[in-house]
N, C-alpha and C positions, 0 to 999 in steps of 0.2 A: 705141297705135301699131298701124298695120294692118299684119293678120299672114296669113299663107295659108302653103298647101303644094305643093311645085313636084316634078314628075319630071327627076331630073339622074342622070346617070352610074350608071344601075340602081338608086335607092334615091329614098326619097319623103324631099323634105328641108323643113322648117318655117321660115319665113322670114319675121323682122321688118322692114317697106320704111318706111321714109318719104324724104319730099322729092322735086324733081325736081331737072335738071344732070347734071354730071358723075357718075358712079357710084364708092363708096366700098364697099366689100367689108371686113367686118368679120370676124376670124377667133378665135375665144377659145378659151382653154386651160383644162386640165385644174385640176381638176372646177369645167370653170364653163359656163355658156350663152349665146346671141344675149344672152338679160337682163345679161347684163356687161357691155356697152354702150350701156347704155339712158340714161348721159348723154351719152355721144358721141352716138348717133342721133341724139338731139334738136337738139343743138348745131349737127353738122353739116347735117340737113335745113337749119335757120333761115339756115345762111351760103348757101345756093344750090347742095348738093348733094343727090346721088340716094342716102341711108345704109341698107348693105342689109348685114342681120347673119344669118346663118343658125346653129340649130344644127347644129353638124358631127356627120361620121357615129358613129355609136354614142353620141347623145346626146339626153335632152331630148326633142322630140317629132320630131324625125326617124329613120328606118330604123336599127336596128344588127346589121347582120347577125351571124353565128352564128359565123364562117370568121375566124381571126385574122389569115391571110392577107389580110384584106378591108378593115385598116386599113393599109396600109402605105402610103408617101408618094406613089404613080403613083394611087391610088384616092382619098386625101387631098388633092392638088392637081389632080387630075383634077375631083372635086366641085365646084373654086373654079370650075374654068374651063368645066365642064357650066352653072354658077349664071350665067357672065357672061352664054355662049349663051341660055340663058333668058330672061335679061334682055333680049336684043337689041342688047348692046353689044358693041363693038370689043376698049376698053381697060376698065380699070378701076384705081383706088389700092386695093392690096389692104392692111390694117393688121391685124397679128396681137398677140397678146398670149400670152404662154408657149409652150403646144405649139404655136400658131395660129399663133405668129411666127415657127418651124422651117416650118412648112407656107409663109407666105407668102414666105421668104427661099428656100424651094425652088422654089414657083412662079414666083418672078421667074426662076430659073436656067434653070427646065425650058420655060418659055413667053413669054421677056423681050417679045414681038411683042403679047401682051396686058397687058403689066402697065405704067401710066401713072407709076408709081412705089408704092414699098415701105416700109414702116414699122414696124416693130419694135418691140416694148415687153416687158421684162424680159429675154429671151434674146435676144444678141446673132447675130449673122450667125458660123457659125460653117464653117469649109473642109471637103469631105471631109478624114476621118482614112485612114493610111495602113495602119490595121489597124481591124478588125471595132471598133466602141463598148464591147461588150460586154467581149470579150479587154482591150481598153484600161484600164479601170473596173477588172478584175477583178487586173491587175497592179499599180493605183494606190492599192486598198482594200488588198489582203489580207484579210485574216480581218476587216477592220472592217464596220459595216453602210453600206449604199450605198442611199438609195431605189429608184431605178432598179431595181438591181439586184433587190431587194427584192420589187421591182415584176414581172419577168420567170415567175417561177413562175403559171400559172394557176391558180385560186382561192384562192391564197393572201392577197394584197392584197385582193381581192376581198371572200372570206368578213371577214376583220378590217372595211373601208368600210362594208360593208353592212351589219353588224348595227346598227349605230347613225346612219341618216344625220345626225341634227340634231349628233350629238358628232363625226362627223367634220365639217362643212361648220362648225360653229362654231369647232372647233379650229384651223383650216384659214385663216381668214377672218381669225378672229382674230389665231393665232400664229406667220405667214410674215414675221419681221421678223428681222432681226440682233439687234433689242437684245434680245429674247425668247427668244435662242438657237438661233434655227431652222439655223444654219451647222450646229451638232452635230447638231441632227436630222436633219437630210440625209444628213448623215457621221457615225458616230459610233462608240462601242462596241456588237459584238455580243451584246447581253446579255440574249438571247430573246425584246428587245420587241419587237412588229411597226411599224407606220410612226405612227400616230394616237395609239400608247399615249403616243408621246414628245412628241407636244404638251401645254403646260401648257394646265388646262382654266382660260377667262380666266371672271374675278369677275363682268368685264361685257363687253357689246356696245363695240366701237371706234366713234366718233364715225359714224364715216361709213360706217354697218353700221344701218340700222334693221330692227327685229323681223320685222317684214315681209318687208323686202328675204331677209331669211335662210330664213325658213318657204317663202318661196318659192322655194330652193336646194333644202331639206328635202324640199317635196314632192315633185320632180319627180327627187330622187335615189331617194327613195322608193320613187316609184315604178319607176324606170329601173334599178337601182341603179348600180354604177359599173363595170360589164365593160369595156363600151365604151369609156372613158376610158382606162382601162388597156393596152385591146389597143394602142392605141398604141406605148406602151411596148415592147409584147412583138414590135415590128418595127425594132427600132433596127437592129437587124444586117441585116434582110433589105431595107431602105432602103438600108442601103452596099452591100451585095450589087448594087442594083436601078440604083443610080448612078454605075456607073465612070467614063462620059462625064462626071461633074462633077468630077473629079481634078482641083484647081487653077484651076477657073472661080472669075470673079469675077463680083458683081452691076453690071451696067453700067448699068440703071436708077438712076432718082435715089431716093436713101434716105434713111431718117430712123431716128433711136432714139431712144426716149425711156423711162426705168426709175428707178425709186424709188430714194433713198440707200441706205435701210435693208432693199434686199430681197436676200436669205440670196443667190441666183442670181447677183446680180453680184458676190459675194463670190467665189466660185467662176470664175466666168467675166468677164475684165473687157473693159468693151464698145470699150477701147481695143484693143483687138484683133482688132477687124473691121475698122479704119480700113483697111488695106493691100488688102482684099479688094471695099472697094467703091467703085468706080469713079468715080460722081457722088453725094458722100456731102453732104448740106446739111443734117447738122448732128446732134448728140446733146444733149439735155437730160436731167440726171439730177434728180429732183425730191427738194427737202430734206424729210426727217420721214417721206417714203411708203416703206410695203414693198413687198411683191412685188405686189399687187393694185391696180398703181398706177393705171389708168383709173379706180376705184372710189373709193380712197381720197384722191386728187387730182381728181376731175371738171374743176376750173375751169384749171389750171396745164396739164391734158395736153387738155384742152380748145384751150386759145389755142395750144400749141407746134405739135397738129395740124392747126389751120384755117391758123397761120404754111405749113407745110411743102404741105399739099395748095394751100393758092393759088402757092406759085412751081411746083408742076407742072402748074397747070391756065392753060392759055390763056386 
């Protein structure tokens, strides 16, 4: 797939294009890359769109700056929409997948005049909260462990991801399902283990995980290691801080969701609970048998549900 590197919004970003048409903007989550799409690209170049996947910032071969301040959600959807400028387009379908899907359900709120429509996969569209995330989590956990939360101290997650990237990104890949447990591992008891110790280490590779595909996660966590992913995280509060104007906004663009049966996140969070907040909603598909890595682990199912939704918003 032809790939180059573009200057957007102060940072050099790396960016896989194919097809012409309409422009689809591909956004992926934590700890994953533009390569987390490398069946949807294909897919959608072949139906007669423009599929443009970038690594986001603190990721992969693009910029991660040093300032944890530098990931928060005005610089994270600011990226999307320095990328469309780039491009030379208007609009765009932006589609996210985990943290990519908090980013692009916030770009549609903060820029509704460039987004052609919205599309979600594992995290559903979720409202501002009426108190800090963090404060919230921390009244809901108690002394329990919380990822997240987990996640908030710098170097902590960090130092544990990075010493092993093949154990974490196989743990990872492999063991984000319900039937595996992952509900407790997200949540569980405080019992000195850090986040990756609590995934089971699997026997084998999941179907639709080839050797390859993984060493190629491997190396570029590698080398990258996982800051950058993290710092995410470590802005959940100063994103509510940054967003008072979103108090009760809805998404007025036309939306889509689409999320795995068995992934641990919609355990947690259920996606019938965006319904009231989005305006022109056309439609949720939950896919049977996939976890949380549903683009990956479904190619062909979230393949058809997304060329369904991006042709009724494409003229």
């Amino acid at each position: 797939m032809p790939q180059r590197s573009v200057d957007v919004n102060g940072i050099e970003m790396h960016v896989v294009e194919e097809g012409s048409g309409p422009p689809v903007i591909f956004a992926h989550g934590f700890p994953e890359l533009a390569y987390s799409w490398r069946h949807q690209i294909g897919a959608v170049a072949a139906a007669g769109y423009r599929a443009i996947a970038p690594d986001q910032r603190g990721y992969g071969r693009t910029s991660a700056p040093e300032g944890i301040d530098q990931y928060d959600i005005l610089h994270l959807t600011g990226d999307l929409i320095a990328l469309l400028d780039e491009l030379g387009e208007e609009k765009a379908v932006f589609v996210g997948h985990d943290w990519g899907s908090s980013v692009v359900w916030q770009t549609a709120l903060l820029h509704p005049d460039r987004v052609a429509g919205v599309c979600g996969m594992s995290v559903p569209f979720t409202p501002r909260a009426q108190r800090p995330p963090t404060e919230l989590w921390r009244a809901a956990t108690g002394d329990s462990f919380f990822y997240i939360l987990y996640f908030q101290e710098p170097g902590v997650a960090d130092a544990e991801l990075d010493a092993d990237p093949a154990r974490t990104m196989r743990r990872l890949l492999a063991g984000t399902r319900t039937e595996r447990g992952a509900g407790e591992i997200l949540r569980g008891d405080d019992d000195g283990r850090g986040f990756i110790d609590r995934f089971p280490e699997p026997q084998e590779l999941p179907g639709w995980l080839e050797p390859a595909e993984l060493e190629h996660y491997v190396a570029e966590f590698r080398r990258t290691g996982f800051t950058g992913g993290l710092n995410w995280y470590r802005n959940v509060d100063r994103n509510w801080e940054l967003t008072s104007q979103l108090a009760g906004a809805h998404v007025t663009v036309p939306s889509f969701f689409i999320g795995g049966q068995l992934d641990p996140v919609l355990a947690m969070t259920s996606p019938g609970r965006q319904d009231e907040w989005l305006d022109d909603h056309r439609g949720t598909v939950i896919v049977d048998g996939a976890g949380h890595w549903v683009q990956q682990e479904a190619a062909e199912q979230v393949d058809r549900a997304l060329l369904g939704f991006l042709d009724s918003v494409t003229p």
